[in-house]
N, C-alpha and C positions, 0 to 999 in steps of 0.2 A: 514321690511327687515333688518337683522342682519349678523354679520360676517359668525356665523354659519350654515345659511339657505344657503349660498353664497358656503360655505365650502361643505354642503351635497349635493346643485346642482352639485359643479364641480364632487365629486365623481360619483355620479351617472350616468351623463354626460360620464365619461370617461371608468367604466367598464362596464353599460348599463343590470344592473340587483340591482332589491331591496336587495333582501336575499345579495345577495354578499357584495354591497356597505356596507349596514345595518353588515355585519359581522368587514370590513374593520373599519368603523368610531367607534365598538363597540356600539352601539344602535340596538333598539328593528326595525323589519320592520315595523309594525304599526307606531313608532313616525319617522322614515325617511320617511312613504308613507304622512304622516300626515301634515309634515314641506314641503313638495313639495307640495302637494294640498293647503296649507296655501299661499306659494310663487306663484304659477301660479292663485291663487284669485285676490291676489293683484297686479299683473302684469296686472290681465284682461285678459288671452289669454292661451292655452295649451302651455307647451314648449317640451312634447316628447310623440312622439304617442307608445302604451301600446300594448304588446301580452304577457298578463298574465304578470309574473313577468319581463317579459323582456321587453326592455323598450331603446328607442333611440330618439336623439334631431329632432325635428319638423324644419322648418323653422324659427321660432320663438324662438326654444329653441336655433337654431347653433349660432343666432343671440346674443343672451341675454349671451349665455356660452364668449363668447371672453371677452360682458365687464366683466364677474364674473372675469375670469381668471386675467385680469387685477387688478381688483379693488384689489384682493387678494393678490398679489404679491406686490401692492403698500402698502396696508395695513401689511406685512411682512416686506417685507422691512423698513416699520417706525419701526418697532419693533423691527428690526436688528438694525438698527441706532441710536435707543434710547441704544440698551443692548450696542453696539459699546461702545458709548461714557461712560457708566459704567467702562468700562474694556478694555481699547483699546488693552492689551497687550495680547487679548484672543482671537479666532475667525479661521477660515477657511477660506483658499485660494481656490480656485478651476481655475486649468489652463488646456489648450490644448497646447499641442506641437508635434514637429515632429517627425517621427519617429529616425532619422537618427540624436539627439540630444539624444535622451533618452540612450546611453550608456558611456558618460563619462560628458560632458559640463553641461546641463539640471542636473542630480545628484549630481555635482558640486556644481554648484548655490545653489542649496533647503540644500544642508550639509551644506553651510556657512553660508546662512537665518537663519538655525535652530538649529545654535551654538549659535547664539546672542539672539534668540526667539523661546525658545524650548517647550512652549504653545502653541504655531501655526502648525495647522493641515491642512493637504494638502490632495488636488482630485485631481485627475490625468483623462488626458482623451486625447487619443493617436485616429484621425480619419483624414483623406481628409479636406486638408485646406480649403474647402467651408463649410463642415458639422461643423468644428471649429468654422465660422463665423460665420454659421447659429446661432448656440447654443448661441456668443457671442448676436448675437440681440434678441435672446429668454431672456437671460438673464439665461443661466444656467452655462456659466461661467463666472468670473471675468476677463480671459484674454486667448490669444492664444500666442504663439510664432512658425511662420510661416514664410516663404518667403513670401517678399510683394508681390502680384502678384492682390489681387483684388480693389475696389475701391470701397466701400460701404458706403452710408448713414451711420452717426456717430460712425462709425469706426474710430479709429484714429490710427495712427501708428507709433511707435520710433523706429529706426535703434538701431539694437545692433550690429551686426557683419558680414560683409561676408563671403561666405563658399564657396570654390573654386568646382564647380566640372568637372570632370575628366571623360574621356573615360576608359572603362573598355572592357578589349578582351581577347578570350581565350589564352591560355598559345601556343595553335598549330595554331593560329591565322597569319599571313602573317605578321603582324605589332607588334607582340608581343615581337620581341629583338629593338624596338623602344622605346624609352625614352621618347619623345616627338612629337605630330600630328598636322595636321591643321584640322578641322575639314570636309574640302574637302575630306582628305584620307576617312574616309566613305561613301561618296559618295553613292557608291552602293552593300554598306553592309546590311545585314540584320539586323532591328532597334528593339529592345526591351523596349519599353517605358510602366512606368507609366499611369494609366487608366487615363482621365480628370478627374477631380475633385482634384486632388493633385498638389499641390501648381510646384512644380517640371515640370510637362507637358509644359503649357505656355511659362514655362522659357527656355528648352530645343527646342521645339517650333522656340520660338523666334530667337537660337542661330542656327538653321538651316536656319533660313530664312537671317539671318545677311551674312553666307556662300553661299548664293544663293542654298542650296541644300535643294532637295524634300526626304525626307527620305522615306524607303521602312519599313514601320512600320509591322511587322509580327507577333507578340503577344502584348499586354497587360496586365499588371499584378498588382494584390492589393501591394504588397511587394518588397522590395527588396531582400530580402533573395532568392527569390524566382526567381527573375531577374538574379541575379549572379548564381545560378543555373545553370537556361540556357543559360549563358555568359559561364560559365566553360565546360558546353557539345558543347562548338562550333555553337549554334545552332544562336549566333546575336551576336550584341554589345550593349551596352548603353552606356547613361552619369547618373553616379550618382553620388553624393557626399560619400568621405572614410566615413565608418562610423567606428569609434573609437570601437578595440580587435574585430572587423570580419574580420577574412582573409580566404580565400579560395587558396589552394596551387596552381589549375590548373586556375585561372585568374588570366591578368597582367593589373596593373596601369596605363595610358600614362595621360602625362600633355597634355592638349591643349592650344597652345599659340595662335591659330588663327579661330576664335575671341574669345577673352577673356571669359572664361567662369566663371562667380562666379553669385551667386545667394545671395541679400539682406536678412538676416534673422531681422525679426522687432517684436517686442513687440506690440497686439493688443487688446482694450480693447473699447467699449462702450460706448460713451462718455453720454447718456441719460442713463445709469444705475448705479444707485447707489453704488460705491465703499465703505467698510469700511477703517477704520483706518489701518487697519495691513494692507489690498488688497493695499493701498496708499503706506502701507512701503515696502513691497516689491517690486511695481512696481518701488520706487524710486531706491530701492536697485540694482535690475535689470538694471538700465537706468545708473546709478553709474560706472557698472561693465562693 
């Protein structure tokens, strides 16, 4: 059993057709049907039952596929960490962050990163702060930056900054020549919130419950954009955080003083997954700033 045989199971494994796989890895179907029959010899046991060319993992194969997937990534991974240590001034970051960072602070950061280390290449990946985790413990990125809100096995987490947020209400709203609210004044307003899974619910959540009040939740929404929308047609309120050159003419701003509303924003990364040299320097650079 060899790297390669490891490499053509997981394909196969994952698009669940010879002809295909055999196109993707560049190889003849005969030598991919061939290098599988070779592997499930050796294993002793079938690993995916056959209809014609099409083809899906058995019990034996679902089993056998996790450790390939592993073995493979650990086996990558040396190989990242061997070329690392060649070149440490070279290499790719890949991060998750919020939405409501990606228009001024988050482009910020990555322009000053990338004045001092202008060989370093960056991924981007904007999703629901669970789906960020998730990927963080797949190991498909290097880090998230999120509001701290979950608690996960070797997740670890540095404070960077608080982010103050704020009720938003329409412009013909009752409380709209208000400057400032407790957050009782909504009471028994119509609540526009963020779907769960976004880091923001919990928190928002939580700052109802702090005011003893039961919100009247009436939509849910993937976006903000899309929230203030329906903040501007009169149709609820929410709490979001400003996000940096979006303004809307017909919504107005209120500070809440009561209970303090901010939400922790933290730097999140993996503590069992392999960081490179530059993923180190940036993190520091980040925790620096």
């Amino acid at each position: 059993m060899d790297y390669q045989q490891l490499n053509y199971f997981k394909t196969i494994a994952e698009i669940q057709h010879f002809t295909y796989a055999a196109e993707k890895l560049f190889i003849s179907q005969p030598t991919l049907s061939r290098s599988i029959a070779k592997l499930e010899k050796e294993i002793g046991v079938p690993l995916f039952e056959r209809n014609g060319r099409k083809i899906k993992l058995n019990p034996y194969g679902e089993i056998f596929y996790k450790k390939a997937v592993n073995a493979l990534q650990e086996i990558n991974e040396g190989k990242q960490e061997i070329l690392d240590l060649v070149n440490p001034e070279y290499g790719r970051v890949s991060i998750g962050f919020l939405k409501s960072l990606g228009s001024s602070l988050f482009p910020t950061y990555i322009n000053t990163f990338h004045k001092e280390f202008p060989n370093v290449n960056f991924q981007f990946f904007q999703n629901p702060s669970d789906i960020m985790l998730d990927q963080l413990e797949n190991g498909e990125i290097d880090f998230c930056i999120s509001a701290i809100t979950d608690d996960r096995e070797n997740i670890k987490w540095e404070h960077l900054r608080s982010e103050e947020i704020f009720a938003f209400v329409s412009v013909d709203h009752k409380l709209a020549n208000f400057k400032t609210i407790h957050l009782t004044d909504l009471a028994d307003e119509k609540f526009i919130a963020l779907k769960k899974g976004y880091s923001l619910r919990p928190i928002t959540d939580h700052f109802f419950r702090q005011a003893g009040v039961q919100p009247n939740i009436t939509f849910e929404g993937d976006d903000t954009i899309t929230i203030m929308g329906l903040v501007g047609a009169n149709l609820g309120v929410s709490l979001l955080p400003k996000i940096q050159g979006f303004y809307l003419d017909n919504v107005k701003c209120l500070k809440v003083t009561e209970p303090k509303c901010e939400r922790p924003i933290g730097l999140a990364w993996n503590s069992k997954r392999y960081l490179s040299p530059v993923a180190k320097r940036f993190q520091q650079f980040l925790l620096n700033h």
